[in-house]
N, C-alpha and C positions, 0 to 999 in steps of 0.2 A: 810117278816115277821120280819126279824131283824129291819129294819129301822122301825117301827112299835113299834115296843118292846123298841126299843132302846132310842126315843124321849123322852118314859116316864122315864127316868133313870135306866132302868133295861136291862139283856140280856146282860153284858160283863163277859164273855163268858156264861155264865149259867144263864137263864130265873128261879126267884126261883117260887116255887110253891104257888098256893093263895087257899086253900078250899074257892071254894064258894056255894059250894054243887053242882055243876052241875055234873048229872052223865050219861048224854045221850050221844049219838054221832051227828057227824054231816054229812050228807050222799049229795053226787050234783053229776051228769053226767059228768066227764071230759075227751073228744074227744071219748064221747061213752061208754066210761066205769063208771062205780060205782065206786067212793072214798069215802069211811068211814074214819073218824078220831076222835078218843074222845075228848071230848071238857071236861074233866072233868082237872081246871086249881090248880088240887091239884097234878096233876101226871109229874113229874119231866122231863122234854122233854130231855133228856141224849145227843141228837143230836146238838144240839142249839150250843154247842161247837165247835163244825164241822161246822157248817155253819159259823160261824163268822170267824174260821180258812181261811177260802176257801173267804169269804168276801174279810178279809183282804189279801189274798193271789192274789187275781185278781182286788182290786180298790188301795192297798198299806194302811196302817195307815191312812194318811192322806186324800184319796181318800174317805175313810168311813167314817169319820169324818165329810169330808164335808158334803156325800150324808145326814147324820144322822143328819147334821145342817139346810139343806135344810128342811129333812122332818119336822123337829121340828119347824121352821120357820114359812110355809108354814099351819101347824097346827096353829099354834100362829095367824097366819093375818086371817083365816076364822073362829077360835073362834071368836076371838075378830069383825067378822062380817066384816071385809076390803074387798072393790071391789076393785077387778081386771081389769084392761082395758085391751082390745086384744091389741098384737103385732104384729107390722107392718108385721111380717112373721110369720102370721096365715093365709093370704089369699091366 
């Protein structure tokens, strides 16, 4: 979710809030069980701090910087429509 967040230049350390009026949840089976989570992106995720603590705590500054130039990257060459060729150690 942070590398996500993070491409778009938001999410160091705090993701700020967007009203866009969404006020439903969003509910999927995961290993059996029911997770609900609101999707309403006016409500301030207090946690997001935490996770990017723990980020950086286990990839280093630089390590999340890279992963988050990757994502950003990676976003960039499929907007803009860029094929990809397989690599030799896909098969």
């Amino acid at each position: 979710m942070h590398l996500v967040i993070s491409h778009h230049g938001k999410g160091r350390p705090l993701v700020p809030p967007a009203d866009d009026g969404s006020m439903r949840n969003l509910s999927t089976e995961v290993n059996g069980a029911l997770v609900e989570v609101p999707v309403d992106l006016g409500i301030i995720d207090w946690s997001q701090p935490s996770h990017f603590r723990r980020l950086n705590d286990r990839f280093g500054p630089w390590g999340l910087a890279l992963l988050e130039a990757v994502v950003r990257l990676a976003d960039h060459a499929v907007s803009a429509g860029l094929e990809t060729s397989r690599s030799r150690f896909d098969d």
